[in-house]
Biopython code that builds the backbone (N, CA, C, O; Angstrom):
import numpy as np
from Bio.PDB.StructureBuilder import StructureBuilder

atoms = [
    (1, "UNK", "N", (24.990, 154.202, 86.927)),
    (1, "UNK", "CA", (25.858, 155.095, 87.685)),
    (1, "UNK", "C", (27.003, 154.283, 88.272)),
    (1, "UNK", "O", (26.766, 153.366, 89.059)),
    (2, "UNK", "N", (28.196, 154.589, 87.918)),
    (2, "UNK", "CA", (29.546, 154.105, 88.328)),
    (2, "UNK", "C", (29.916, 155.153, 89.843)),
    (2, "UNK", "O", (29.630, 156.348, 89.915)),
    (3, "UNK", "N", (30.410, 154.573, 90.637)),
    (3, "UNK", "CA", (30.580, 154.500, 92.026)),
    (3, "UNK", "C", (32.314, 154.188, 92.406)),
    (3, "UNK", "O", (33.031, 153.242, 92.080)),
    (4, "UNK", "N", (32.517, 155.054, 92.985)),
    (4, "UNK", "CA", (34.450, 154.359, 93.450)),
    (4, "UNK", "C", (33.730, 154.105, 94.661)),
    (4, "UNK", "O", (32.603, 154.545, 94.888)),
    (5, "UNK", "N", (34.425, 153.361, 95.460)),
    (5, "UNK", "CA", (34.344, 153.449, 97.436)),
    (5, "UNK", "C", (36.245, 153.391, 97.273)),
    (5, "UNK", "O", (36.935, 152.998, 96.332)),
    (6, "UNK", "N", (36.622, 153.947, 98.582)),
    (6, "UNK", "CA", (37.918, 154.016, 99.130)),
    (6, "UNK", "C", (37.509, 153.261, 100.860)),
    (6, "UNK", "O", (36.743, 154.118, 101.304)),
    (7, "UNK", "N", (37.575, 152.687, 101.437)),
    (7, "UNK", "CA", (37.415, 152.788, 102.814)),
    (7, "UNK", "C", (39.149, 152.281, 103.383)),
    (7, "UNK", "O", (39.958, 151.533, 102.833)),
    (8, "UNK", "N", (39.256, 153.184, 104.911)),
    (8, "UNK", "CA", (40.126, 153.185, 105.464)),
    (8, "UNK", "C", (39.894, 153.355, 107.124)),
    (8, "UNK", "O", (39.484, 154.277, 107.831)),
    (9, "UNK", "N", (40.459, 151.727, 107.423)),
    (9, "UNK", "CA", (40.256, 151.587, 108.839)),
    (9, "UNK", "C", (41.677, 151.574, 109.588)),
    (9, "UNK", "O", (42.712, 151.006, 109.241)),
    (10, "UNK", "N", (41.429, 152.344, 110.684)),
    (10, "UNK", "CA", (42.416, 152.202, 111.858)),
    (10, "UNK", "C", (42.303, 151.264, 113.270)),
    (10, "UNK", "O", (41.472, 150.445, 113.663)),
    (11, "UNK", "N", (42.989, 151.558, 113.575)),
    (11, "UNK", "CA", (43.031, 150.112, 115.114)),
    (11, "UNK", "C", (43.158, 150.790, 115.961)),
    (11, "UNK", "O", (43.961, 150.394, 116.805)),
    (12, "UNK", "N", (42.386, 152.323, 116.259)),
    (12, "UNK", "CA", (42.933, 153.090, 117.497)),
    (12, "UNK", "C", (41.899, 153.161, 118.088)),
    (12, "UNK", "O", (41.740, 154.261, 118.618)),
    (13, "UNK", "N", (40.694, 152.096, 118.314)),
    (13, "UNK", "CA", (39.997, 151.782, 119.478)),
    (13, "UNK", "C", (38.399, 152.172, 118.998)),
    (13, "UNK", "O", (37.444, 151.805, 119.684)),
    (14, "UNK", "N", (38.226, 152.947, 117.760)),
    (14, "UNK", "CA", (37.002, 154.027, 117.362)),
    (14, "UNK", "C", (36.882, 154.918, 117.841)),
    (14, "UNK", "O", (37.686, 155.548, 118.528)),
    (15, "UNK", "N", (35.428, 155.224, 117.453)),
    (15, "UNK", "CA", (34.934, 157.208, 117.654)),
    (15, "UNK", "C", (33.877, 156.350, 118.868)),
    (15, "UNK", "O", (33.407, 155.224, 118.703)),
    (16, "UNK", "N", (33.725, 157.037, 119.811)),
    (16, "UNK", "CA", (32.623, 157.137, 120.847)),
    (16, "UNK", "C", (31.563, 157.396, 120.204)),
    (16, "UNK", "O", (31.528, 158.407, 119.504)),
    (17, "UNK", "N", (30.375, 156.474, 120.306)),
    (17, "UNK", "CA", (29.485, 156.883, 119.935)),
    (17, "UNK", "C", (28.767, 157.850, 119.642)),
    (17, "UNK", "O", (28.371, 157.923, 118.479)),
    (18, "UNK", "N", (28.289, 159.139, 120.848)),
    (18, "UNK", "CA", (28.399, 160.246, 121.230)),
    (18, "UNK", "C", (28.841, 160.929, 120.137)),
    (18, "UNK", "O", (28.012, 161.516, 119.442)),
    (19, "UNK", "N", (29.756, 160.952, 119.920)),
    (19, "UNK", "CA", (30.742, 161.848, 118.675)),
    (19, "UNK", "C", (30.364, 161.444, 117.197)),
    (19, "UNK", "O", (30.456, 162.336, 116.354)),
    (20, "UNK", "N", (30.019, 160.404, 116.864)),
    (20, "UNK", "CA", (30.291, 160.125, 115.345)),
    (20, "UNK", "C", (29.295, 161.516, 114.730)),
    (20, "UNK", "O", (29.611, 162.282, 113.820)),
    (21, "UNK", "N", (28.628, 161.524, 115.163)),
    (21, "UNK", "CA", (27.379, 162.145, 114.284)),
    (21, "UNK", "C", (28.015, 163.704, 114.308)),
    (21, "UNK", "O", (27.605, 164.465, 113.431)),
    (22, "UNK", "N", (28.932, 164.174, 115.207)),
    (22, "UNK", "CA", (29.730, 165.318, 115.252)),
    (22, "UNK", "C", (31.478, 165.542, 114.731)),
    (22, "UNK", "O", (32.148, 166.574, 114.761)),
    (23, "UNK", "N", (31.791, 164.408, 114.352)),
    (23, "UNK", "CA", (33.054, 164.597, 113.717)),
    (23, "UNK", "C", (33.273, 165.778, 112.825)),
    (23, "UNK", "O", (33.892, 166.794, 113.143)),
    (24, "UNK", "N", (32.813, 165.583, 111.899)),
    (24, "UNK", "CA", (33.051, 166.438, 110.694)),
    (24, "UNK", "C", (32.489, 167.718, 110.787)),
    (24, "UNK", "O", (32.545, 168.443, 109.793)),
    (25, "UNK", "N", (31.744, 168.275, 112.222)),
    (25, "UNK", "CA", (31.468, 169.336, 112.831)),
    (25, "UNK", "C", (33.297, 170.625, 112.493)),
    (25, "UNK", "O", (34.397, 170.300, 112.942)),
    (26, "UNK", "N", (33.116, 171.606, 111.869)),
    (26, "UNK", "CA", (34.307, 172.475, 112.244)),
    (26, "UNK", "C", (34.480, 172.673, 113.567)),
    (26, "UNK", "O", (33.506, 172.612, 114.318)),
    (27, "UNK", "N", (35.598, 172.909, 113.986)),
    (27, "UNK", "CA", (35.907, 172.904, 115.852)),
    (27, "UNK", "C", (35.726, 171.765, 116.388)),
    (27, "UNK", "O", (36.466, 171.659, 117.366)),
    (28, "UNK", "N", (34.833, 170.476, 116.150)),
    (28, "UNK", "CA", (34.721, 169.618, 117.040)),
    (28, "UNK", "C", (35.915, 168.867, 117.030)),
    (28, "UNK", "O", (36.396, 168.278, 116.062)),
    (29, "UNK", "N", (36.468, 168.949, 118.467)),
    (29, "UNK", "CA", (37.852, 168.337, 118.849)),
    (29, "UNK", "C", (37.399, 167.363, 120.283)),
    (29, "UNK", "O", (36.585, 167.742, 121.125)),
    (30, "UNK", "N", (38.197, 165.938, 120.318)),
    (30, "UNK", "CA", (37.956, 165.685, 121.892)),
    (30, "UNK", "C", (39.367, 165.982, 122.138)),
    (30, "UNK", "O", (39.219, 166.278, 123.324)),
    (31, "UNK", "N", (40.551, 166.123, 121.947)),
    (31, "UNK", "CA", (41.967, 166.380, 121.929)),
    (31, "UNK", "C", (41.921, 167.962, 122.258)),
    (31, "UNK", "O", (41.385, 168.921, 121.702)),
    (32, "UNK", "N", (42.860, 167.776, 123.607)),
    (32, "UNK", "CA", (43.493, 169.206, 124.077)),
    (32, "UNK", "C", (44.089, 170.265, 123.221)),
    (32, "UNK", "O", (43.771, 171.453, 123.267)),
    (33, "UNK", "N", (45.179, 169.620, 122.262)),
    (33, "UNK", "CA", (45.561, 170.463, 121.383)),
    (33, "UNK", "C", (45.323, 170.288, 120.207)),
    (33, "UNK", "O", (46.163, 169.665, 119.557)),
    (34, "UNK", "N", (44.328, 170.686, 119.663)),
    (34, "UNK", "CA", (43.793, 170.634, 118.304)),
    (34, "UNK", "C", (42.347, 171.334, 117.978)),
    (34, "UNK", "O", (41.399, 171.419, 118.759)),
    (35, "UNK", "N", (42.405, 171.739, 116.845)),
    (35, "UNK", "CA", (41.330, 172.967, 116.534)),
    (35, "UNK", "C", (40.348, 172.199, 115.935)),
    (35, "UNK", "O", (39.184, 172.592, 115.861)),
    (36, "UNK", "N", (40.696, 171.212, 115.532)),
    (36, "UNK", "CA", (39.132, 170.116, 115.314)),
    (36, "UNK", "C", (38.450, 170.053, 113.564)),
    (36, "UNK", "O", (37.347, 169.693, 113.153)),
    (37, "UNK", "N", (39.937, 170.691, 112.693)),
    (37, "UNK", "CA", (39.234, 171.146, 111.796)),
    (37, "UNK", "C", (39.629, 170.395, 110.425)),
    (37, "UNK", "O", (39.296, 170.699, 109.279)),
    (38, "UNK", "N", (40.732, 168.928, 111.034)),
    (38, "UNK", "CA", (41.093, 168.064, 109.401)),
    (38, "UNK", "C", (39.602, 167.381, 108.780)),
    (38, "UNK", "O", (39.118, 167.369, 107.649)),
    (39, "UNK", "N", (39.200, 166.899, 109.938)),
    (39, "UNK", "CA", (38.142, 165.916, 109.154)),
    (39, "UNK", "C", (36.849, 166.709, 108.545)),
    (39, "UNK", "O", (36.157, 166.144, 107.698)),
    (40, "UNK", "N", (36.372, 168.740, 109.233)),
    (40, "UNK", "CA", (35.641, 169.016, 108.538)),
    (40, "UNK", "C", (36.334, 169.854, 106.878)),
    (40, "UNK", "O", (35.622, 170.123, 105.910)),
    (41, "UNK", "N", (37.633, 170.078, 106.955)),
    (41, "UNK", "CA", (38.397, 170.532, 105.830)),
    (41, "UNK", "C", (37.856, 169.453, 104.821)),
    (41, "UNK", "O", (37.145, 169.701, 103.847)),
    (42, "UNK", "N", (38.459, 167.801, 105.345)),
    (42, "UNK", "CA", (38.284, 166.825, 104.205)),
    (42, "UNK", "C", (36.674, 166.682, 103.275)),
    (42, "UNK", "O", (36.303, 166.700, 102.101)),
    (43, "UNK", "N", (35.904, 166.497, 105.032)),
    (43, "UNK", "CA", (34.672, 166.184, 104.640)),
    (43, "UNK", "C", (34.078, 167.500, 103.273)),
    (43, "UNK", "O", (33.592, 167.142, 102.201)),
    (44, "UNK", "N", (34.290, 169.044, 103.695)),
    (44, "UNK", "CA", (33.909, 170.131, 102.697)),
    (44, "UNK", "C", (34.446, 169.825, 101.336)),
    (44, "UNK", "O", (33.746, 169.928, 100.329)),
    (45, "UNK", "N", (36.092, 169.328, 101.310)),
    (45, "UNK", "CA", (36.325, 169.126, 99.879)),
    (45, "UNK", "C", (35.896, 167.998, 99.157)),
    (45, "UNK", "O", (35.577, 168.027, 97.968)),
    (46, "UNK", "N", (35.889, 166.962, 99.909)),
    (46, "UNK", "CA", (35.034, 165.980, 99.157)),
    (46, "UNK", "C", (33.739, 166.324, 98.457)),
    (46, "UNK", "O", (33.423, 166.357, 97.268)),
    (47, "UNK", "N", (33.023, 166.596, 99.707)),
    (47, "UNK", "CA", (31.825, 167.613, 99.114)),
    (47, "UNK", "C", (31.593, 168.034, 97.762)),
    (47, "UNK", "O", (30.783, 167.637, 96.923)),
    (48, "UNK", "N", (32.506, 168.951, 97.729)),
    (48, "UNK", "CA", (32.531, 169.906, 96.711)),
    (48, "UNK", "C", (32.936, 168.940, 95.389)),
    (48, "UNK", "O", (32.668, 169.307, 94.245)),
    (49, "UNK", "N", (33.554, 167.776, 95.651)),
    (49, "UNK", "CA", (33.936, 167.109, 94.244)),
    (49, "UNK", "C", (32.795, 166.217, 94.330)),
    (49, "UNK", "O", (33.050, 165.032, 94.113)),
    (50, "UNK", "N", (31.493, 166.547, 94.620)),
    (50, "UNK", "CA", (30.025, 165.631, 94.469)),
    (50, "UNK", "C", (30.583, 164.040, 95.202)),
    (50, "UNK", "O", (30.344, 163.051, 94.508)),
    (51, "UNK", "N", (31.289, 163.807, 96.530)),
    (51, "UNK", "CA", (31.533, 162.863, 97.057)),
    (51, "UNK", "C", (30.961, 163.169, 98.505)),
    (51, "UNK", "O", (30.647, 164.197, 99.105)),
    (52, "UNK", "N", (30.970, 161.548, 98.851)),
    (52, "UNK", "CA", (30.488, 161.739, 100.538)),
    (52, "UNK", "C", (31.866, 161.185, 101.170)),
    (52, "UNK", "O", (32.704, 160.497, 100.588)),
    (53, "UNK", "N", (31.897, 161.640, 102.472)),
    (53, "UNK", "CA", (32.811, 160.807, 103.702)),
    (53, "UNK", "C", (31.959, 160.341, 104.952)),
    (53, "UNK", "O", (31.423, 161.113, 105.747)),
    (54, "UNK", "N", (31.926, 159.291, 104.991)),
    (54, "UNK", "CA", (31.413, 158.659, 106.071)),
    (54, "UNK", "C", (32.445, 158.026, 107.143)),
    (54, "UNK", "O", (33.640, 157.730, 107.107)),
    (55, "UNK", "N", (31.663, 157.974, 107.883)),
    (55, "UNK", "CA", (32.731, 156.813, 109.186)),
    (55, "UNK", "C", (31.607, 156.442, 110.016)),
    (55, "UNK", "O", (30.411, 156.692, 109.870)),
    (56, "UNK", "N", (32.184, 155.833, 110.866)),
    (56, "UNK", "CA", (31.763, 154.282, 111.428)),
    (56, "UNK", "C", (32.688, 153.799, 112.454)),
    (56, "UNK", "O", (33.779, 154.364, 112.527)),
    (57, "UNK", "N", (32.370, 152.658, 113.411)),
    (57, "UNK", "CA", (32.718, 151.588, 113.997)),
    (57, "UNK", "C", (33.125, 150.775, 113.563)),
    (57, "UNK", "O", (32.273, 150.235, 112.858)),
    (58, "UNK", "N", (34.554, 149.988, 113.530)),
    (58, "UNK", "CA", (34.418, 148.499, 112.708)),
    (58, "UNK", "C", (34.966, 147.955, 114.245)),
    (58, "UNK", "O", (34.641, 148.339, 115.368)),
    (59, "UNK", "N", (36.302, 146.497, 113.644)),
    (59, "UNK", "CA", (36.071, 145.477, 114.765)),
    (59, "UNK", "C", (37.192, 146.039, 115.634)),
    (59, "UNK", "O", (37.136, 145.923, 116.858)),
    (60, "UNK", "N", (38.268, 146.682, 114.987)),
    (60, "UNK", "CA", (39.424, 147.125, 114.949)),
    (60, "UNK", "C", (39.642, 148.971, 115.704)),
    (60, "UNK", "O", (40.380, 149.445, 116.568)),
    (61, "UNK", "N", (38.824, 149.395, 115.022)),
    (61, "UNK", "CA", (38.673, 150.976, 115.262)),
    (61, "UNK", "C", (37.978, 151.589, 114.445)),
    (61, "UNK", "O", (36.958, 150.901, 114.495)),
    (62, "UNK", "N", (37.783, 152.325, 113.772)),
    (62, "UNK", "CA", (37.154, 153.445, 113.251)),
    (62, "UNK", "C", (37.308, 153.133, 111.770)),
    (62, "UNK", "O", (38.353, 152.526, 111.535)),
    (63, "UNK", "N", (36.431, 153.423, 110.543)),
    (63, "UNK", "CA", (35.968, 153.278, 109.445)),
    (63, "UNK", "C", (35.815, 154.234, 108.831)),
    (63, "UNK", "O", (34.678, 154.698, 108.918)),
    (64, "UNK", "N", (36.669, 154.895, 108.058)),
    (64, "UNK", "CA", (36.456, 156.397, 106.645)),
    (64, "UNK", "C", (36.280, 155.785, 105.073)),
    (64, "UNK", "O", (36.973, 155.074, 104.344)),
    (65, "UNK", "N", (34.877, 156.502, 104.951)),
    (65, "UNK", "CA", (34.392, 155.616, 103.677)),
    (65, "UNK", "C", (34.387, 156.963, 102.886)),
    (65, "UNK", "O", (33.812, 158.011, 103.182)),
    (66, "UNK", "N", (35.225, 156.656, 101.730)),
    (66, "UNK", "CA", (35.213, 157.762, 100.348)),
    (66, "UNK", "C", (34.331, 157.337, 99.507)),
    (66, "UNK", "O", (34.573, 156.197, 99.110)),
    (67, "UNK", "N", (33.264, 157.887, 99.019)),
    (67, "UNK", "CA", (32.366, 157.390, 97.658)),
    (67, "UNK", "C", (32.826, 158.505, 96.649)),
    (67, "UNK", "O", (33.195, 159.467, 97.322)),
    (68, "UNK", "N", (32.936, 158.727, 95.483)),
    (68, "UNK", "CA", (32.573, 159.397, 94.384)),
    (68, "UNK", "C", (31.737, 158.695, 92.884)),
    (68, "UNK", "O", (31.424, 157.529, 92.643)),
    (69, "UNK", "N", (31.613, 159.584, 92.308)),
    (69, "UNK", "CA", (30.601, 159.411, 91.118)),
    (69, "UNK", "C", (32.262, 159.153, 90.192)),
    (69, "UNK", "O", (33.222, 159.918, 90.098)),
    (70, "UNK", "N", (32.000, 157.467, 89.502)),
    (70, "UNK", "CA", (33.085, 157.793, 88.488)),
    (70, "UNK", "C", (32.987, 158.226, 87.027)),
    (70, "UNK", "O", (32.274, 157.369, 86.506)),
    (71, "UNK", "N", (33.320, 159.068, 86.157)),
    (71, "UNK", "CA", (32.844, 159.532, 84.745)),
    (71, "UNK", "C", (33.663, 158.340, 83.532)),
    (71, "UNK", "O", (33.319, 157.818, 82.472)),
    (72, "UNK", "N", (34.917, 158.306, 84.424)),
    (72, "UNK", "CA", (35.634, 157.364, 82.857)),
    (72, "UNK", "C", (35.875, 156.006, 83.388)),
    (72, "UNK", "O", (36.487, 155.611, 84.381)),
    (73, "UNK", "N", (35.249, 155.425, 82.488)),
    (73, "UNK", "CA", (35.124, 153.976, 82.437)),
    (73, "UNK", "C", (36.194, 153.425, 82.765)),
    (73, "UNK", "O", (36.168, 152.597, 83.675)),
    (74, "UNK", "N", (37.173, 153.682, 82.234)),
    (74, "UNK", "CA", (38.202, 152.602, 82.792)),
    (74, "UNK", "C", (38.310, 152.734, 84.233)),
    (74, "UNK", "O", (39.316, 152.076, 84.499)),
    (75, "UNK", "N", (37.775, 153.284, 85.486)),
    (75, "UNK", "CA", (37.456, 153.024, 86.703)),
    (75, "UNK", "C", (36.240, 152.419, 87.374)),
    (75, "UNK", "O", (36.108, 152.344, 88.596)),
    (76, "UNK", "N", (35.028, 151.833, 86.136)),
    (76, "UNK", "CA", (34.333, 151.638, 86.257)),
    (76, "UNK", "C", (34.488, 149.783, 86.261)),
    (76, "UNK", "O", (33.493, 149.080, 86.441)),
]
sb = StructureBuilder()
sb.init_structure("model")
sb.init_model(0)
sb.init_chain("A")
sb.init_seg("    ")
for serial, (resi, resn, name, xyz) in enumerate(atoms, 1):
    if name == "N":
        sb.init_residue(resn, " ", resi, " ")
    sb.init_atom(name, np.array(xyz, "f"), 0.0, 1.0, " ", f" {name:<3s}", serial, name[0])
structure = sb.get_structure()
């Protein structure tokens, strides 16, 4: 089984502990103005293309890990 990863880190301090396990919740927002709903939009379409999104803590800030299943070799 061939595997992509994408990961993408930011430097804006991380997710509060508290929260990680609720990000990708629809509605879950800690921000006043915002409906809380990019990261569960992303997380559903990934989904649907048989991929996961994860995140995390790193040293910097926060960690978004793309996996998918790859079919054509030349990404393998």
């Amino acid at each position: 089984e061939n595997r992509l990863f994408i990961e993408v880190e930011d430097t804006g301090g991380g997710i509060d502990e508290k929260n990680l396990s609720r990000i990708f919740n629809p509605f879950f927002t800690t921000k006043e103005k915002s409906f809380g709903l990019g990261l569960s939009i992303a997380y559903k379409i990934i989904n649907e293309h048989n991929g996961k999104l994860t995140a995390r803590n790193g040293s910097k800030g926060a960690i978004f890990r793309l996996e998918f299943e790859v079919e054509n070799k030349m990404f393998a």
